[in-house]
N, C-alpha and C positions, 0 to 999 in steps of 0.2 A: 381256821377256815371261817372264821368271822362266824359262829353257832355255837353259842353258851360256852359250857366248860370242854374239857380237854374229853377226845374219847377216841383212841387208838382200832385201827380195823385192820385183820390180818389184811395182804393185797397180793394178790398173784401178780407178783415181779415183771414177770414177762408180758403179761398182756394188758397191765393199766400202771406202771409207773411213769412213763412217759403223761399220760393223759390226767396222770394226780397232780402231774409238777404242774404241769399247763393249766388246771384247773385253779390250784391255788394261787398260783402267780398269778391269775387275772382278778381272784376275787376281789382286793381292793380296787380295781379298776370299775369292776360290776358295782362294788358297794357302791360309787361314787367319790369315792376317798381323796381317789387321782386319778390324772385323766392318762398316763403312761404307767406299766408295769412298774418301772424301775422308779418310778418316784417313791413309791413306798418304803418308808427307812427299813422301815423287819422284815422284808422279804432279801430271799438270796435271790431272787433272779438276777439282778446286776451281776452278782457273780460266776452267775452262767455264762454270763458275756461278759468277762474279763480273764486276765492270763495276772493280774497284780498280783504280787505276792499277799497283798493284804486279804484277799480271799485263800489264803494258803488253807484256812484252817474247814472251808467249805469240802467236803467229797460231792466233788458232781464228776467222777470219771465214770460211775454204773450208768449217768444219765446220759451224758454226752455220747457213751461208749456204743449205748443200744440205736443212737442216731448214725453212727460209725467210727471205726475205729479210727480213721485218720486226723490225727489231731488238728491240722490243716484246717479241715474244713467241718469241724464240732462246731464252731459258734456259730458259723453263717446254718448251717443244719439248724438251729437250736433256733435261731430268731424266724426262720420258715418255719417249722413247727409249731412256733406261738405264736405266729402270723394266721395260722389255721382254723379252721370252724373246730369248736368243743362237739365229741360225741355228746350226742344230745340224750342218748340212752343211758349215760355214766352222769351225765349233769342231773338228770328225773331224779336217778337212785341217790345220788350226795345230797338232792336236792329234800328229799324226803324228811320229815320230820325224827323218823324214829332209823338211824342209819345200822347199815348190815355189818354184822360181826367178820364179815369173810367175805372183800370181794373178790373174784373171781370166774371162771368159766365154770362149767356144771362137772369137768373131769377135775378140777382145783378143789372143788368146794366139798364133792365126793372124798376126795384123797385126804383133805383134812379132815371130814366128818369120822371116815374110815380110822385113819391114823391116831386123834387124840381125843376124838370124843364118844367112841362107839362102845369104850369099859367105863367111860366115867363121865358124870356129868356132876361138875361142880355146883351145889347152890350159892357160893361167894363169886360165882360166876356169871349172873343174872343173861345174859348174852346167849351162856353155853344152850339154854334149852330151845334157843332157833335152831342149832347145829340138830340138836335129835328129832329122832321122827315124828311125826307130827302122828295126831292120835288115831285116823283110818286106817296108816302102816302099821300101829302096835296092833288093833284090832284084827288086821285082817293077818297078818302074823303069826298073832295067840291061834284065832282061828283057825289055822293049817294046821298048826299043832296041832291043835286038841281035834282036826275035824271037824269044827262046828262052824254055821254060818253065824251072819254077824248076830242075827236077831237071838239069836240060842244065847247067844253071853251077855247079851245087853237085856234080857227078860228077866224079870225078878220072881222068885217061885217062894213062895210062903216054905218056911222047912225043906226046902231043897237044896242042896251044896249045889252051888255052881264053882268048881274051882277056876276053870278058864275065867271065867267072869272076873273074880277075885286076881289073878295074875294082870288079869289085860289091867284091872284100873291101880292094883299095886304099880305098874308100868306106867299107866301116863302118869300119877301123882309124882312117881317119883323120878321120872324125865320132863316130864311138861309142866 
């Protein structure tokens, strides 16, 4: 994507791989590189628009497929689609400096938070601790637990056990 080194992001399939192909395939035209898609030798879009067998080895049937299934009329679909204005709210987020471990909708991003990161957070994982809660959820969390509000765990008392205290910030050091 023409931004440093390589950095893989999960993607909710269904609602932005259309919009990733599109995005990538134009960035050399953004960069300035070339003035049409397909002039770029390392890009597959050429082979989104061809039937050659020398693009055999390309899978663009999940991409074509989600434009429709009739094979017919994939490629004419495929060059209107890249014909089309870029969501400009998915351009901001790629666009950002520091890019997101999981794009998706809020019910995607939930279901993987839920699913692989809610017993573990990996530290060789540098990424995973966007996935966990952020430190007002561990806080206000601990709090229901134990019954306390915020200010009770976060006061420091000369000779006093505060256990909540000690749980919530075992929590964020060792999620966040």
């Amino acid at each position: 994507m023409f931004r440093g080194r390589y950095k893989s992001i999960l993607v909710d399939g269904d609602s932005y791989v259309l919009q990733l192909v599109r995005y990538i395939h134009l960035n050399p035209l953004k960069a300035g590189v070339v003035t049409r898609p397909g002039q770029y030798a390392w890009s597959s879009h050429k082979g989104y628009l061809s039937r050659a067998r020398k693009w055999n080895w390309l899978y663009r049937d999940l991409v074509l497929k989600m434009l429709t299934p009739q094979k017919s009329a994939q490629i004419r679909l495929y060059k209107e689609f890249m014909a089309q204005k870029e969501d400009e709210d998915l351009v901001r987020v790629l666009e950002r400096k520091k890019l997101p471990s999981v794009l998706g909708g809020e019910t995607f991003i939930s279901w993987i938070k839920d699913r692989f990161f809610k017993e573990k957070i990996d530290r060789e994982v540098p990424a995973s601790r966007y996935l966990a809660p952020d430190m007002d959820t561990i806080l206000r969390e601990v709090g229901l637990h134990y019954d306390l509000n915020r200010s009770s765990m976060t006061r420091v008392r000369r000779g006093m056990e505060n256990e909540a205290r000690d749980v919530a910030m075992y929590l964020i050091r060792s999620l966040r």
